[in-house]
C-alpha positions as CSV (number, residue, x, y, z in Angstrom):
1,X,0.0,0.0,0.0
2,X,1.4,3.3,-0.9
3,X,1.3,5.6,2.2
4,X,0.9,9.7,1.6
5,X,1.7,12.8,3.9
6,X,-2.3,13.0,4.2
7,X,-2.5,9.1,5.4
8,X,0.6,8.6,7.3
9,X,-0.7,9.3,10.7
10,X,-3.2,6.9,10.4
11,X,-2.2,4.2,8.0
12,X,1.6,3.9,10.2
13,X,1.5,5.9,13.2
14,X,-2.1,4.6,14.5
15,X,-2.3,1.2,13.1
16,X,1.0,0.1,14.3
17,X,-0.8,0.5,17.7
18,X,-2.5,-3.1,16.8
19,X,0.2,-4.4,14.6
20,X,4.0,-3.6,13.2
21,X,4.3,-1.5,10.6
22,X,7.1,-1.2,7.7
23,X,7.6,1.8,5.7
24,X,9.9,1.7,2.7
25,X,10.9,5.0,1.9
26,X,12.2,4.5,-2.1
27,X,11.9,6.6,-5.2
28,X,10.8,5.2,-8.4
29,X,14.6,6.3,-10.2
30,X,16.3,4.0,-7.1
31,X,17.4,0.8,-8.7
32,X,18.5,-0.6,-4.9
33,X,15.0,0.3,-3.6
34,X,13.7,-2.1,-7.1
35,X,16.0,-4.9,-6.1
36,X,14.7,-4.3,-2.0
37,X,11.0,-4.4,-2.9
38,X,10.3,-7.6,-3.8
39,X,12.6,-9.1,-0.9
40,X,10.6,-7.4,1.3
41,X,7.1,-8.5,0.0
42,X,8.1,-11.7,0.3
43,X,9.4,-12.1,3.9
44,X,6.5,-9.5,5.3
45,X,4.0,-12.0,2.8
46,X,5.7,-14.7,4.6
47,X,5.3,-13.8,8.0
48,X,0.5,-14.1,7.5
49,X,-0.3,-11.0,8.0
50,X,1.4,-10.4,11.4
51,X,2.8,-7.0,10.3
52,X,2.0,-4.8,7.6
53,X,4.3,-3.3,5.0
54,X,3.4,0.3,3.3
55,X,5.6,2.5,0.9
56,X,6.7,6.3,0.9
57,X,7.7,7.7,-2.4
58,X,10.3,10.5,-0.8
59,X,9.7,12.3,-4.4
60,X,6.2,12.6,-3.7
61,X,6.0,13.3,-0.2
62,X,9.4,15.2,0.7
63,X,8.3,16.1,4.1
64,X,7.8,12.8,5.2
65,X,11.1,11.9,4.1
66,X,12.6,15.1,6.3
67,X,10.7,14.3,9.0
68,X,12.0,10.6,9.4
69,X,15.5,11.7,8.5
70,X,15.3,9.8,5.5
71,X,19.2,11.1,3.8
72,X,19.7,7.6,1.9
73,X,17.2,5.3,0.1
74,X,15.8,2.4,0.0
75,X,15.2,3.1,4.1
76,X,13.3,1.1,6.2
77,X,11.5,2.2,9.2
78,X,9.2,-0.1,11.5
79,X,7.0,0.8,13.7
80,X,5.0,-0.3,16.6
81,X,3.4,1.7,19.6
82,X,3.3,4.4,17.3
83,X,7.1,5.0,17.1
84,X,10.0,3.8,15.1
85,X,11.5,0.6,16.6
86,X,14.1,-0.8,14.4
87,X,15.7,0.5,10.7
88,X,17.8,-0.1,8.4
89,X,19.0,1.9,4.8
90,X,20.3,-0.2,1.6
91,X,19.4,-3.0,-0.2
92,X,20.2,-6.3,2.0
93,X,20.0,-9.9,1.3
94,X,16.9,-11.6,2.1
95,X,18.4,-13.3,5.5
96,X,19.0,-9.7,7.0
97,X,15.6,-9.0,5.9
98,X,14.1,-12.1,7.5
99,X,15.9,-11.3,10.9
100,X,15.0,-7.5,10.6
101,X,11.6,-8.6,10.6
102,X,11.9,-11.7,13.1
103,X,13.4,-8.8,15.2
104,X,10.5,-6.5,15.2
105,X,8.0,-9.1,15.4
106,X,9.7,-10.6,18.6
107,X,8.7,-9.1,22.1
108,X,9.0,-5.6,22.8
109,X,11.3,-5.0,26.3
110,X,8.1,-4.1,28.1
111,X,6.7,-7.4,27.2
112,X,9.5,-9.3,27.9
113,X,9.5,-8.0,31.7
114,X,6.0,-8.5,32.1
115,X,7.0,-12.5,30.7
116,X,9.5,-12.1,33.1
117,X,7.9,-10.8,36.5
118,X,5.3,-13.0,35.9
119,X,6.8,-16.1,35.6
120,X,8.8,-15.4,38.9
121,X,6.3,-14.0,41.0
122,X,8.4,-11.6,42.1
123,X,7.3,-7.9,42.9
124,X,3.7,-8.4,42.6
125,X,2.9,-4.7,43.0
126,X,5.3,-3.5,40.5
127,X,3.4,-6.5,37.6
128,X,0.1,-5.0,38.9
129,X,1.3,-1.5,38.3
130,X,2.3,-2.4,34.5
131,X,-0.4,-4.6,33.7
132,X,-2.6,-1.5,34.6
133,X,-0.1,0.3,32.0
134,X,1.0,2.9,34.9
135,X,4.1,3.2,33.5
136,X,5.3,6.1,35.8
137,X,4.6,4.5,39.3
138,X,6.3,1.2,38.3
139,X,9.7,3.8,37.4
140,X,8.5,5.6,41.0
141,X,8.4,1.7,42.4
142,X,12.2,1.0,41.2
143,X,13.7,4.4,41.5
144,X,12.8,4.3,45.3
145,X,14.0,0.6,45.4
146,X,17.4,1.8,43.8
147,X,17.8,4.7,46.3
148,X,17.1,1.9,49.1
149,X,19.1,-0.5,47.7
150,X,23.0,-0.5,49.2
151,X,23.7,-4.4,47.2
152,X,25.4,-3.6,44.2
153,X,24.6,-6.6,42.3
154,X,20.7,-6.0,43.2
155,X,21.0,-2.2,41.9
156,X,22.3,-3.3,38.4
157,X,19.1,-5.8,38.3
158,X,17.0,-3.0,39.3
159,X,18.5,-0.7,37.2
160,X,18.4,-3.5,34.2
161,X,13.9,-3.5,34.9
162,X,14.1,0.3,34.5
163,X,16.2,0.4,31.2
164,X,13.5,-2.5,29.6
165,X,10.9,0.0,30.7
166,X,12.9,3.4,29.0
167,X,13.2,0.9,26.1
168,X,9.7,0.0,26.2
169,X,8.6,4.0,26.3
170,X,11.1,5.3,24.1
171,X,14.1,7.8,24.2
172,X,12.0,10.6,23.3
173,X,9.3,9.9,25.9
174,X,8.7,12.5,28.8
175,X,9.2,9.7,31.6
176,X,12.5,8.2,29.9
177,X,14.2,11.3,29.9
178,X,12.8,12.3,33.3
179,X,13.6,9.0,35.0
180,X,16.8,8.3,33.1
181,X,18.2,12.1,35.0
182,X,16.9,10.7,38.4
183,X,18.5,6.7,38.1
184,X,21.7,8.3,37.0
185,X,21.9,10.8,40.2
186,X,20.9,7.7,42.2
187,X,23.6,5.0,40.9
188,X,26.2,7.3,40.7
């Protein structure tokens, strides 16, 4: 599907809320982004529909490509949770591809801690606080822990839960850069 400035929001941006989205930014006078294409068809057409794959003619919709930094073509973007998660810019062979997309289909940090917390029944509050998607009271939760905390080996681990979560939000995100300031000051 070829994605516009007027449909990005929604055909990237809000559907990769409900399921990974790749954007191929190419230009019809690219011959890498012709030899990209159809490798990309066929490992997205090979994963059934668990992602979705959408194109961006950067000659047609140059604001796009300067608001995703596009500088090189073919480029690949995907997204999920309304932000980019993974890229990549060049033609590749179709195992990189395959693993680009194995990658971004695979569980975000976030859901690997919530896997993880729950399995171990460990910190009950702090699953409960997640699950509820209160992601600033389960950084609150840690950060006090890590102020507590005088084992250095039980600081990293704590530490480790709040990096999944910064992961999870994004580097942009209010809380990461907020919290990120405050663990720093706390470990060091």
């Amino acid at each position: 599907m070829d994605v516009t400035e007027a449909t990005f929001e929604t055909d990237v941006v809000e559907r990769s809320r409900e399921l990974p989205v790749v954007v191929d930014f190419w230009a019809e006078w690219c011959g890498p982004c012709h030899a990209l294409a159809p490798v990309l068809e066929r490992e997205v057409a090979a994963r059934d529909g668990r992602l979705s794959l959408v194109k961006v003619d950067v000659d047609a919709n140059p604001h796009l490509a300067d608001e995703h930094g596009i500088r090189g073509i073919p480029a690949v973007k995907a997204f999920r949770n309304g932000r980019v998660v993974r890229e990549f810019v060049g033609a590749q062979s179709p195992q990189s591809v395959a693993s680009f997309l194995d990658e971004v289909l695979a569980p975000s940090p976030g859901e690997r801690l919530l896997a993880e917390l729950r399995a171990s029944g460990e910190r009950p509050e702090l699953l409960a606080t997640l699950e509820a998607g209160d992601h600033e009271r389960a950084l609150e939760l840690l950060l006090a822990e890590v102020r507590d905390e005088a084992d250095a080996e039980r600081r990293d681990e704590l530490r480790r839960l709040m990096v999944a979560l910064f992961d999870e939000l994004g580097p942009e995100h209010p809380l990461s850069t907020r919290f990120r300031r405050q663990l720093a000051a706390a470990l060091y």
